[in-house]
TITOR-715931 format. One record per residue (C-alpha): x, y, z; residue in one letter. Coordinates in Angstrom, 3 decimals. Layout:
<rs>
R        x        y        z rest
R        X        Y        Z    A
...
</rs>
This chain:
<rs>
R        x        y        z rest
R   29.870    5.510  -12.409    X
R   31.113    3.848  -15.304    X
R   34.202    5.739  -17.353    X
R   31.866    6.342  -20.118    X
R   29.470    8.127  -17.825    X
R   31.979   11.116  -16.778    X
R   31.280   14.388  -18.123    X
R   33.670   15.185  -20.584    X
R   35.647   18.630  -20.737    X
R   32.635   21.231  -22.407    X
R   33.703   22.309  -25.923    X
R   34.416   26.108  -26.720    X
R   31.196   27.595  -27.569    X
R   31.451   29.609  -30.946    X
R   31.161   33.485  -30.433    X
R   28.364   35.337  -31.357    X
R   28.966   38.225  -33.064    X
R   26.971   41.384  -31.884    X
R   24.642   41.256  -34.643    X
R   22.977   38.491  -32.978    X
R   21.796   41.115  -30.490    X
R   18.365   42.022  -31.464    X
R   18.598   45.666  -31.650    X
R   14.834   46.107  -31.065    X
R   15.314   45.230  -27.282    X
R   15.146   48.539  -25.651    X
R   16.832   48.206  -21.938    X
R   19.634   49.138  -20.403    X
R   23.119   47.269  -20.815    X
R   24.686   45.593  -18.074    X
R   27.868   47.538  -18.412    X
R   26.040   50.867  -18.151    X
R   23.923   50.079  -15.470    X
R   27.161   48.582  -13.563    X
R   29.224   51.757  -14.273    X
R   26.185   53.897  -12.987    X
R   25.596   52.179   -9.856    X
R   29.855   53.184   -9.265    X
R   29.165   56.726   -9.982    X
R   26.358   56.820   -8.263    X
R   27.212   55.382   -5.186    X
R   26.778   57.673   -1.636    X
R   28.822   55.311    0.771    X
R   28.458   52.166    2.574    X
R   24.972   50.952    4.495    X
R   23.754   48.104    5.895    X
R   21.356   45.999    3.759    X
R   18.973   43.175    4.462    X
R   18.202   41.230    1.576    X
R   15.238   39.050    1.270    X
R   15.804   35.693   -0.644    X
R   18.553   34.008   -1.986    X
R   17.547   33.560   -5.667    X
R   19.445   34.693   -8.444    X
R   17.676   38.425   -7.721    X
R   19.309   38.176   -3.970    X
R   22.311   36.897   -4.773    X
R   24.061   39.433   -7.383    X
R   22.353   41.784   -5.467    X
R   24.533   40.876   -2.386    X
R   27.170   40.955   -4.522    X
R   27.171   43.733   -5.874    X
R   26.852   45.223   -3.133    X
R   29.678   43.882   -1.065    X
R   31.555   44.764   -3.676    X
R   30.937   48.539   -2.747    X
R   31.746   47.847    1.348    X
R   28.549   47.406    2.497    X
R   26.670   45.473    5.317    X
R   24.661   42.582    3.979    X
R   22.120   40.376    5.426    X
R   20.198   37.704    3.270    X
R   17.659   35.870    4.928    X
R   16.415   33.023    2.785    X
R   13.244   30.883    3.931    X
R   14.162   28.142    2.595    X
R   17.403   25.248    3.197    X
R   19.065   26.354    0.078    X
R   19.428   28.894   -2.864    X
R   19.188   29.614   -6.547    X
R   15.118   30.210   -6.111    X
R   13.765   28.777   -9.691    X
R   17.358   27.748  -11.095    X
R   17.077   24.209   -9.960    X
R   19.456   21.425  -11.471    X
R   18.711   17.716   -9.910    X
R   21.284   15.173  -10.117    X
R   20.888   12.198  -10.466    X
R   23.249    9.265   -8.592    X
R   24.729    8.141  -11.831    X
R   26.256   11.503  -12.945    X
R   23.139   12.568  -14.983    X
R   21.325   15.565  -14.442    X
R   17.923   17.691  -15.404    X
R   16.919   20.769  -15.475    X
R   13.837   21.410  -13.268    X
R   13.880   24.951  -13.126    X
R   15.693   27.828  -15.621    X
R   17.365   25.792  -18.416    X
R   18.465   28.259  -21.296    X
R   20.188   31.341  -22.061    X
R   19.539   33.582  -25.153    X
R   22.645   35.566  -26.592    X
R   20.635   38.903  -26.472    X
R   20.407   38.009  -22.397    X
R   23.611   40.474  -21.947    X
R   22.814   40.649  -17.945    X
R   22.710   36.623  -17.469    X
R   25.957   36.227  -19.936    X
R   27.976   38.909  -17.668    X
R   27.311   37.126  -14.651    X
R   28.237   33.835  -16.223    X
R   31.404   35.196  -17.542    X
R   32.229   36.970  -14.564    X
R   31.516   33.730  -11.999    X
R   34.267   32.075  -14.871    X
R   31.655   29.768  -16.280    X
R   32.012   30.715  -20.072    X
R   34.345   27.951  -20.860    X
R   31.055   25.925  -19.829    X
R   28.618   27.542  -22.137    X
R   27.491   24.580  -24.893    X
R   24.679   25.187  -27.395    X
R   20.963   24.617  -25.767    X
R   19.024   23.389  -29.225    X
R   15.389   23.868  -28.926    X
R   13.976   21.434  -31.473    X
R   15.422   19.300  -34.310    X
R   14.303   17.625  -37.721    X
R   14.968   13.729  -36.035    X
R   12.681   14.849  -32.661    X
R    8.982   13.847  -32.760    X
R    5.779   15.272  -32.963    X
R    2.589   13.345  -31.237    X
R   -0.287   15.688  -32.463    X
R   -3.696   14.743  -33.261    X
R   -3.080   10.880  -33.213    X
R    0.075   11.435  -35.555    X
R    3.418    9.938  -34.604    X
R    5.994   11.673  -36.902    X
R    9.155   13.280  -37.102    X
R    9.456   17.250  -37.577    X
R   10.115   17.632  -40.949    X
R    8.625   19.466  -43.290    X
R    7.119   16.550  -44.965    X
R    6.042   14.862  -42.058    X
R    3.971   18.259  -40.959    X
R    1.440   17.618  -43.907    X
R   -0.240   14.409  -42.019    X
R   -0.827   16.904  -39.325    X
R   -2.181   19.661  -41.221    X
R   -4.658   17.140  -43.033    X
R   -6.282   16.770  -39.592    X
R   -7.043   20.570  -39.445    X
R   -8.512   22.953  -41.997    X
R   -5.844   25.412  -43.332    X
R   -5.122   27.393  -46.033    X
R   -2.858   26.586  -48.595    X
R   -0.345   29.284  -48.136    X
R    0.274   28.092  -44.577    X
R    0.144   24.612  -45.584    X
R    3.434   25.519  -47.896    X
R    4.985   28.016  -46.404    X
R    5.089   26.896  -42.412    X
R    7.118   23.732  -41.376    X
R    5.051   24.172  -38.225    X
R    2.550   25.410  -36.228    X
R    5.673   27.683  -34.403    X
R    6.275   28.582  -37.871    X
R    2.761   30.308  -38.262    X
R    3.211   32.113  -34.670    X
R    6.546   33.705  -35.462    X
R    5.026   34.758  -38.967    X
R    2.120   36.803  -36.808    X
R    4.347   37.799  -34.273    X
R    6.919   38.965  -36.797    X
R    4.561   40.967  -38.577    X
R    2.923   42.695  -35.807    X
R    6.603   43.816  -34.365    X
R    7.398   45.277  -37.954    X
R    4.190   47.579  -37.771    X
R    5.390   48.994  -34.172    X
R    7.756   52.292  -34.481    X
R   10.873   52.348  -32.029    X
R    9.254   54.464  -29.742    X
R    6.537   51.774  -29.179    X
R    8.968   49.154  -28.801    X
R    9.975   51.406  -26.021    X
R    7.132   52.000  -24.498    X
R    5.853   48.085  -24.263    X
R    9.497   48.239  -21.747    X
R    8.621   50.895  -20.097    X
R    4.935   49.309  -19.292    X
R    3.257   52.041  -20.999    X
R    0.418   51.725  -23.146    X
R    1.359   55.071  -25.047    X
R   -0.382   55.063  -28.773    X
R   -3.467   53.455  -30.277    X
R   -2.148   50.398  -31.013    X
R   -0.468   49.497  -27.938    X
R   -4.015   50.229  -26.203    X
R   -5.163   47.513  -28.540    X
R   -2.253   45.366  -27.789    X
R   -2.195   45.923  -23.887    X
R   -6.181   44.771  -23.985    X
R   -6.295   41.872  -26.323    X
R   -5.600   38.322  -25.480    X
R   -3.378   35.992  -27.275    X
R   -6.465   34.133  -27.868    X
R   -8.678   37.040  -29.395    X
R   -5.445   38.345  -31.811    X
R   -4.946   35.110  -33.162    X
R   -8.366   34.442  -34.078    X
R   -8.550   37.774  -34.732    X
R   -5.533   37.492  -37.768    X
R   -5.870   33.694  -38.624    X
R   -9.179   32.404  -37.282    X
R   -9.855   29.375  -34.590    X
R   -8.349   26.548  -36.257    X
R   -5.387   28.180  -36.950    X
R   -5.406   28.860  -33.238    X
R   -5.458   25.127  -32.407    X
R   -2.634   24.652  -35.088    X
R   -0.835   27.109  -32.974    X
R   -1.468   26.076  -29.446    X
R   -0.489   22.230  -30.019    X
R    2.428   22.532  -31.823    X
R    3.508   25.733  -29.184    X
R    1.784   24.469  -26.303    X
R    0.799   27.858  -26.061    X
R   -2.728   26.368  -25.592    X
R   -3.171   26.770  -21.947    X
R   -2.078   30.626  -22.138    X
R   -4.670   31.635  -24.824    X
R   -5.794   34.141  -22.145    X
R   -2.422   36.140  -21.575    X
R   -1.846   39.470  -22.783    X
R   -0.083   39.035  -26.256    X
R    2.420   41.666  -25.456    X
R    4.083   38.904  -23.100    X
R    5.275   37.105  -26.673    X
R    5.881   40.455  -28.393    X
R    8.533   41.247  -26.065    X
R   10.284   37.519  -26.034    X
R   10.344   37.769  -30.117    X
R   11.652   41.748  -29.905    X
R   14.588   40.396  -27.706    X
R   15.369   37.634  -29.654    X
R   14.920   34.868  -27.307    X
R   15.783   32.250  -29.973    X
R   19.156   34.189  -30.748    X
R   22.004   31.595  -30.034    X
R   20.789   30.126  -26.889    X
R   22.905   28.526  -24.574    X
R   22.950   26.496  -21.241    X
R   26.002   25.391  -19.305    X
R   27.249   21.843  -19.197    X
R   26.912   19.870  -15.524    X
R   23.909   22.608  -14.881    X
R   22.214   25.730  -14.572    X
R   22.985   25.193  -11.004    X
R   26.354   26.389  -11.289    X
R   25.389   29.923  -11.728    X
R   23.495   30.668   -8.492    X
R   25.970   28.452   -6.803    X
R   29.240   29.998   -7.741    X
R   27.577   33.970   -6.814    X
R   26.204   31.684   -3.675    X
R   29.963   31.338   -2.246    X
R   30.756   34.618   -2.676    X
R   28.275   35.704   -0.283    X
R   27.112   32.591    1.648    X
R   28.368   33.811    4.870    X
R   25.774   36.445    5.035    X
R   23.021   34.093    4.517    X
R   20.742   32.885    7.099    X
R   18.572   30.085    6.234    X
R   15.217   28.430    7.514    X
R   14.266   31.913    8.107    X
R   10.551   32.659    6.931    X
R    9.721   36.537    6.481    X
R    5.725   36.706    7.931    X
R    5.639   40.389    8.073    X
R    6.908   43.505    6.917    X
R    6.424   46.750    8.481    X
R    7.261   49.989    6.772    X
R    8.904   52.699    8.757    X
R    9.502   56.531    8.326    X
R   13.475   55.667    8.284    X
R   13.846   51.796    7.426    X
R   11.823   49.103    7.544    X
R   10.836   46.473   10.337    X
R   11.041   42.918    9.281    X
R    9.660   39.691   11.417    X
R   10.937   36.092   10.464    X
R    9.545   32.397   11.994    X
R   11.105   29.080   11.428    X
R    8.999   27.594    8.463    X
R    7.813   25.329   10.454    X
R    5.901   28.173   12.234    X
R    6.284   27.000   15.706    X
R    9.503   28.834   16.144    X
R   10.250   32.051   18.174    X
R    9.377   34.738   16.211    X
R   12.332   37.493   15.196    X
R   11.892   41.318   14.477    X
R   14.702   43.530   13.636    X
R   14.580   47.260   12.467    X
R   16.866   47.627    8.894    X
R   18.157   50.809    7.303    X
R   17.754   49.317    4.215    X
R   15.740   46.368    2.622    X
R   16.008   44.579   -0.227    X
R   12.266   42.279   -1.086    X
R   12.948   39.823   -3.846    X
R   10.277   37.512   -2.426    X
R    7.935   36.654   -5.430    X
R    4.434   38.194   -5.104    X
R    2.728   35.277   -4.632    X
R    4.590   34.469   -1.629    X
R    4.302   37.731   -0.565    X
R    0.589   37.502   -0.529    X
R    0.841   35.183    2.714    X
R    2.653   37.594    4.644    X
R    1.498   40.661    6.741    X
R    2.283   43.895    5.140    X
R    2.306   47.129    6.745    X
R    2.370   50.622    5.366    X
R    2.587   50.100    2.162    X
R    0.971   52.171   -0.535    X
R   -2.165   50.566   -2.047    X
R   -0.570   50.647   -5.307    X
R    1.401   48.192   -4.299    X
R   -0.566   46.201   -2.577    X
R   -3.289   45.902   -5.694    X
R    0.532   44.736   -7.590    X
R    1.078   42.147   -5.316    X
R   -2.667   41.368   -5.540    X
R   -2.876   41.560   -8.460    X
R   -0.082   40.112  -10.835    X
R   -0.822   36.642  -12.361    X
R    1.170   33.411  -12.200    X
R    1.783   30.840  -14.490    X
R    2.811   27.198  -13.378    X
R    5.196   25.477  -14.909    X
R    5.668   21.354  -13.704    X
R    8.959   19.183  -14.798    X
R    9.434   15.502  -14.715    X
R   13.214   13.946  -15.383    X
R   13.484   10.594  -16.191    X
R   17.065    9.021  -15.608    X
R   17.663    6.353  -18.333    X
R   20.611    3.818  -18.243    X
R   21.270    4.567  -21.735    X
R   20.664    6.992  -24.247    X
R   18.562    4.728  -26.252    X
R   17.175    7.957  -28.476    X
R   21.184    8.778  -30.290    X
R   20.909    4.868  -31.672    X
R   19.608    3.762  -34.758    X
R   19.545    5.448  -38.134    X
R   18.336    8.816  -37.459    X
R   19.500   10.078  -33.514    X
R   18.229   12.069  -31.664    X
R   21.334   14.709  -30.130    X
R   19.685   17.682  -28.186    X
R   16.361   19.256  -29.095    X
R   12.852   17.783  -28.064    X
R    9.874   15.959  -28.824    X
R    6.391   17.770  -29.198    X
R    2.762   16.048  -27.959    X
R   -0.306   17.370  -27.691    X
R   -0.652   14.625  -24.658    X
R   -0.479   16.206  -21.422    X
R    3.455   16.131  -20.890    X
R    4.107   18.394  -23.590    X
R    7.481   18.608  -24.522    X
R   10.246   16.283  -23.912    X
R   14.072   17.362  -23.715    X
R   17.082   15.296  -24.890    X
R   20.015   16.288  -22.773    X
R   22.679   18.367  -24.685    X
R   25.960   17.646  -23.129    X
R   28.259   15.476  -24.421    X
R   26.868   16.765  -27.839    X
R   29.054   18.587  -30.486    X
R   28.905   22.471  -30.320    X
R   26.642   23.798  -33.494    X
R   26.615   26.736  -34.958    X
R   24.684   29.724  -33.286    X
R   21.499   30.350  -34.342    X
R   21.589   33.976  -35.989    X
R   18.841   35.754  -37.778    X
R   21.025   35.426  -40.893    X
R   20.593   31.843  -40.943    X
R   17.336   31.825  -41.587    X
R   16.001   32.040  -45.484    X
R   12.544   33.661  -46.105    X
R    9.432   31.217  -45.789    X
R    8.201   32.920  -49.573    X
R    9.880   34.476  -51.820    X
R   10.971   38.192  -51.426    X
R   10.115   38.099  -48.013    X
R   12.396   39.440  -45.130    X
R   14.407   37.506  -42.809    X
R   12.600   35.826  -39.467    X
R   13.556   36.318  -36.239    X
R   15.257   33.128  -34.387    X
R   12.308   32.176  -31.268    X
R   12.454   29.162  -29.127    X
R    9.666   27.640  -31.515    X
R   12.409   27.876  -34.397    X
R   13.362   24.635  -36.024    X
R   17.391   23.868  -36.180    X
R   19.899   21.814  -38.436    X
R   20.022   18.097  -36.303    X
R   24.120   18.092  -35.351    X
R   25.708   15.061  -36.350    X
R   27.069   13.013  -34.042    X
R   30.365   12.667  -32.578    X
R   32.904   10.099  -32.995    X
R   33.635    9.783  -29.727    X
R   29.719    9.322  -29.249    X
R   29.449    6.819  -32.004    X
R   32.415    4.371  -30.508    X
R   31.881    3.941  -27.252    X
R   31.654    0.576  -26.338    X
R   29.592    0.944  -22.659    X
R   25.906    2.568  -22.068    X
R   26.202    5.748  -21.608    X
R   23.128    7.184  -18.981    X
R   21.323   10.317  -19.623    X
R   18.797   12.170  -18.253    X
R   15.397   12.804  -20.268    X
R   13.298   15.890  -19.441    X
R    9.984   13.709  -20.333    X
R    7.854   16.256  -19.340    X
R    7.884   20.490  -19.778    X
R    4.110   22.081  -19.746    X
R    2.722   24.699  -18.495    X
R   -0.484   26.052  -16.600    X
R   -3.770   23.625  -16.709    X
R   -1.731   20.861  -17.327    X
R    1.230   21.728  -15.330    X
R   -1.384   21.752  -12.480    X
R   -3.039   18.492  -13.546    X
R    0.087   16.747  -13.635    X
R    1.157   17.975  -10.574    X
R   -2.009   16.920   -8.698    X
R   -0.370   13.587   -8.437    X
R    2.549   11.829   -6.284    X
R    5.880   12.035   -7.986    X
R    5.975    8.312   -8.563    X
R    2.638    8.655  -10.384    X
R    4.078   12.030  -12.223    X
R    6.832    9.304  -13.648    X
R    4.651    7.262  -14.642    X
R    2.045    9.192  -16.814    X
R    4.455   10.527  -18.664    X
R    6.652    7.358  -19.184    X
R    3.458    5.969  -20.606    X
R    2.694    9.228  -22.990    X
R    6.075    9.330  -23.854    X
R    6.668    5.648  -25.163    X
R    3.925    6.284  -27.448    X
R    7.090    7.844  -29.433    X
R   10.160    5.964  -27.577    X
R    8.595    2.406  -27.674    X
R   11.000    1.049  -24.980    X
R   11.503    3.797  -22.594    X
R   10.247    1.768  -19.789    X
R   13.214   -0.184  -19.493    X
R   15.760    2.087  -19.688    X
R   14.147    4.680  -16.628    X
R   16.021    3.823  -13.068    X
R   15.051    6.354  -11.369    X
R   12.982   10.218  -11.708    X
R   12.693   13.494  -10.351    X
R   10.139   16.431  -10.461    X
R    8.620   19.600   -9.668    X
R    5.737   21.513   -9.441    X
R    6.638   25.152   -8.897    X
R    2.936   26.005   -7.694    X
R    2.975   23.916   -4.955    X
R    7.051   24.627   -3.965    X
R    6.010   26.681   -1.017    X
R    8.682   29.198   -1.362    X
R    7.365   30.311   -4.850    X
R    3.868   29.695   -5.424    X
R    4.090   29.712   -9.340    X
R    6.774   29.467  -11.813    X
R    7.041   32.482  -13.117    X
R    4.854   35.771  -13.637    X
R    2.801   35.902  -16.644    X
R    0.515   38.748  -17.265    X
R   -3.464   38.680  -18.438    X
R   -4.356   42.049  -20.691    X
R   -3.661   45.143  -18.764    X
R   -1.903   43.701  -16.232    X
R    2.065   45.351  -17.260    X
R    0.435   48.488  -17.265    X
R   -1.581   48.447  -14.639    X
R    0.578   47.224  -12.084    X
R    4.137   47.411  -13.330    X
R    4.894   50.918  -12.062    X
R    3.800   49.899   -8.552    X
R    5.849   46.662   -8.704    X
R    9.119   48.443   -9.658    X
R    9.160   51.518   -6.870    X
R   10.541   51.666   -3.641    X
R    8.345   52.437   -0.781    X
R   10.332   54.267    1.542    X
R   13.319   52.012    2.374    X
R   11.934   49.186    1.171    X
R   13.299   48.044   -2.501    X
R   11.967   45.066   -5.179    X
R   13.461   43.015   -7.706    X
R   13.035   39.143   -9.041    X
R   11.406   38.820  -12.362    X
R    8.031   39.751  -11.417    X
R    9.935   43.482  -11.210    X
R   11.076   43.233  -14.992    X
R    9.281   42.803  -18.812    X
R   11.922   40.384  -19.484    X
R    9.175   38.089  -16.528    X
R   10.034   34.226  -16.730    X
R   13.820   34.593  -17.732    X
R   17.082   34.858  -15.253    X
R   17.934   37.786  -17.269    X
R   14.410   39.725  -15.529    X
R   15.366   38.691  -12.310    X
R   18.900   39.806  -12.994    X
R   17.839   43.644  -14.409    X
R   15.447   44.280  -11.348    X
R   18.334   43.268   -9.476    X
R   20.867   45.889  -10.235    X
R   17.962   48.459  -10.623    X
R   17.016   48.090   -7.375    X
R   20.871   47.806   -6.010    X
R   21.389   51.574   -8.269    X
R   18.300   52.783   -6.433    X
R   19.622   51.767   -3.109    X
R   23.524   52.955   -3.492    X
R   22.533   56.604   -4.551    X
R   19.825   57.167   -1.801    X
R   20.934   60.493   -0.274    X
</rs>
């Protein structure tokens, strides 16, 4: 690897002051959920813990922190779960799994701070003015300008035609508005997976689908879903995007430079000598005092292992769970592991010799590249990029006049950074790794249909209808499907209508002995920071078991 390819030393990131904390997120600090599980604790046990995701591993260290016996049996050769960070042989590297961190995310920062990975915290920018949209047969940049050849294609009204740089403009406007007409104890409730008041029985049955057409009508909708990609999910509940936009998941994000990785794999050796690997759980039998749990090789034809436990610890995702044989186990839990809908979520990374996008008048440094083809978004990599400012509420101005400030969301446009000297001098290529390829659901699953090689090579095509010469700069590529990865079955929970309340309660409680987390057991579903609160719920549910 060429001297211009090493990672340089990551940049301080700028603090964020505590403002940036949405203070409509209703949950439980890390600090005071940490101090609890002290107080509350009864004295040591001995604790099997299933999986050795993020959920498995704070929760095994947490609790060897407080002297107790811990087992983690992982099915799989490694850990981390769905934070997944590939390398490439040249020094670059893609995210394929978990790639950003919002500020408001207090339970994801104190892990990072507390593995010592702050120092490696750089600014994760969502989209810039210099990426591209590819909507509707348009090629253009994302600026405001540039929008209007879009919006000629659809029929619009003229307030949204002047007032919305984009079609994530006009989604945080409804979203916005429909969070300001919720009281605090509402906001509470849609955490607490209760469907409490007349409204949030309204909210808790409608699609995002139906509400948008609903507010805006259908061609608003497609506005929305190509510019979003939000198009595949028209049938999830819309309280699934009321609770990202009450949290304030465009608020300052983040991601750590050389990886996501590093997270789950600092926490990983802490603990990894309580891990046992290429251990598949195929059934789990509830007892009156502890719970029986059987394990294979993966390759089934192993022998076959049952051992009693005092104490267990599931984070297996539901879908998985659905392949195993369950045993005593209230129905209500059952119809939750039933029951609770998966999304998909497929990644192709493209390793290019050089970062061809940061030439030419107008670079491209961090952000991404929208398309209405079936690869979605595309991901410049951020390191070696100057840290910006964080994104506050503050920064942003009112889209009409006398109206109130707009929430930060991951749709949310930001200032393009200029580039570095350092950047600008360099005299060798520099390789990088392009995320060509971020969607979701239907397409997620029709892109993942095919070989990896042919993966690389739809979406080098799709792509290079905005980066003319990509072709010759990819050497080599890397992907995922997380519906087919055996030891998820589906990115990440997300819910239909009715689903939260109908089957969070069940997800959350113990049965007996037996304990859940992973971010199937939270409402912050899809983020590290879900996985991360079900974690030390179910670790404070454990320790002060009399």
């Amino acid at each position: 690897m060429s001297s211009a390819a090493a990672p340089r030393a990551a940049a301080s990131s700028p603090p964020c002051p505590d403002h940036a904390v949405d203070n409509g997120y209703p949950h439980v600090p890390v600090d005071t959920i940490l101090k609890e599980i002290r107080q509350q604790n009864t004295g040591p046990r001995h604790v099997c813990i299933l999986g050795a995701g993020m959920a498995g591993l704070v929760a095994a260290y947490e609790l060897l922190k407080l002297k107790n016996t811990v087992e983690i049996i992982e099915a799989s050769g490694g850990h981390g779960g769905r934070v997944h960070t590939h390398h490439f042989k040249d020094g670059t590297y893609a995210e394929l799994g978990a790639m950003r961190v919002p500020i408001t995310h207090d339970y994801t920062h104190h892990y990072i701070a507390e593995m010592g990975l702050r120092k490696k915290l750089i600014t994760f920018i969502n989209n810039v003015e210099n990426g591209f949209w590819d909507i509707h047969g348009v090629v253009t940049r994302q600026t405001k300008g540039s929008v209007t050849k879009i919006y000629d294609k659809y029929r619009i009204s003229d307030y949204f035609r002047k007032n919305m740089p984009s079609g994530g403009a006009i989604f945080g406007f409804l979203m916005d508005n429909l969070i300001d007409g919720l009281t605090e104890e509402e906001k509470q409730m849609m955490f607490d997976g209760v469907a409490g008041t007349g409204l949030l029985q309204y909210l808790s049955g409608v699609s995002l689908r139906e509400f948008i057409v609903q507010n805006v009508g259908e061609e608003v909708l497609d506005v929305i879903g190509v510019f979003t990609s939000l198009d595949v999910w028209w049938d999830k509940a819309v309280t699934m995007y009321l609770r990202d936009e009450m949290v304030g998941t465009g608020s300052c994000l983040q991601t750590l430079e050389g990886g996501m990785s590093q997270l789950p794999d600092t926490l990983y050796e802490k603990v990894k000598k309580h891990i046992t690997f290429d251990r598949e759980v195929s059934r789990i039998k509830l007892l009156e005092n502890g719970v029986e749990v059987t394990t294979r090789t993966p390759d089934q034809e192993g022998t076959s292992s049952t051992k009693k436990y005092d104490y267990v610890l599931c984070t297996i995702p539901f879908s998985v769970m659905r392949r195993m044989d369950l045993e005593n186990l209230s129905y209500a839990k059952i119809s939750a592991i039933r029951g609770m809908t998966y999304a998909n979520a497929t990644k192709v990374a493209l390793d290019c010799k050089e970062r061809f996008w940061q030439e030419g008048k107008y670079p491209i440094l961090g952000g991404s590249s929208t398309s209405d083809h079936i690869q979605r978004q595309t991901y410049y990599p951020m390191d070696h990029l100057p840290v910006t400012k964080p994104l506050l509420r503050e920064s942003f101005r009112p889209t009409v006049e006398g109206a109130r400030f707009r929430r930060p969301s991951i749709h949310t446009m930001t200032p393009q950074p200029s580039p570095p000297a350092a950047l600008m001098k360099r005299t060798e290529p520099m390789p990088g790794a392009l995320l060509g390829a971020y969607c979701w659901d239907q397409d997620a699953r029709r892109l993942g249909a095919l070989s990896n090689d042919e993966r690389a090579e739809v979406v080098i095509r799709n792509v290079s209808r905005f980066h003319k010469d990509l072709r010759k700069y990819v050497v080599d590529h890397a992907s995922v499907d997380w519906e087919e990865y055996r030891w998820t079955a589906g990115a990440f929970v997300m819910l239909k209508p009715g689903e939260l309340e109908r089957f969070y309660p069940a997800a959350i409680r113990p049965e007996g002995r037996l304990f859940f987390a992973g971010e199937h057991c939270s409402t912050d579903q899809g983020w590290i920071q879900g996985a991360l609160i079900a974690s030390l719920r179910a670790v404070l549910q454990i320790v002060s078991t009399k």
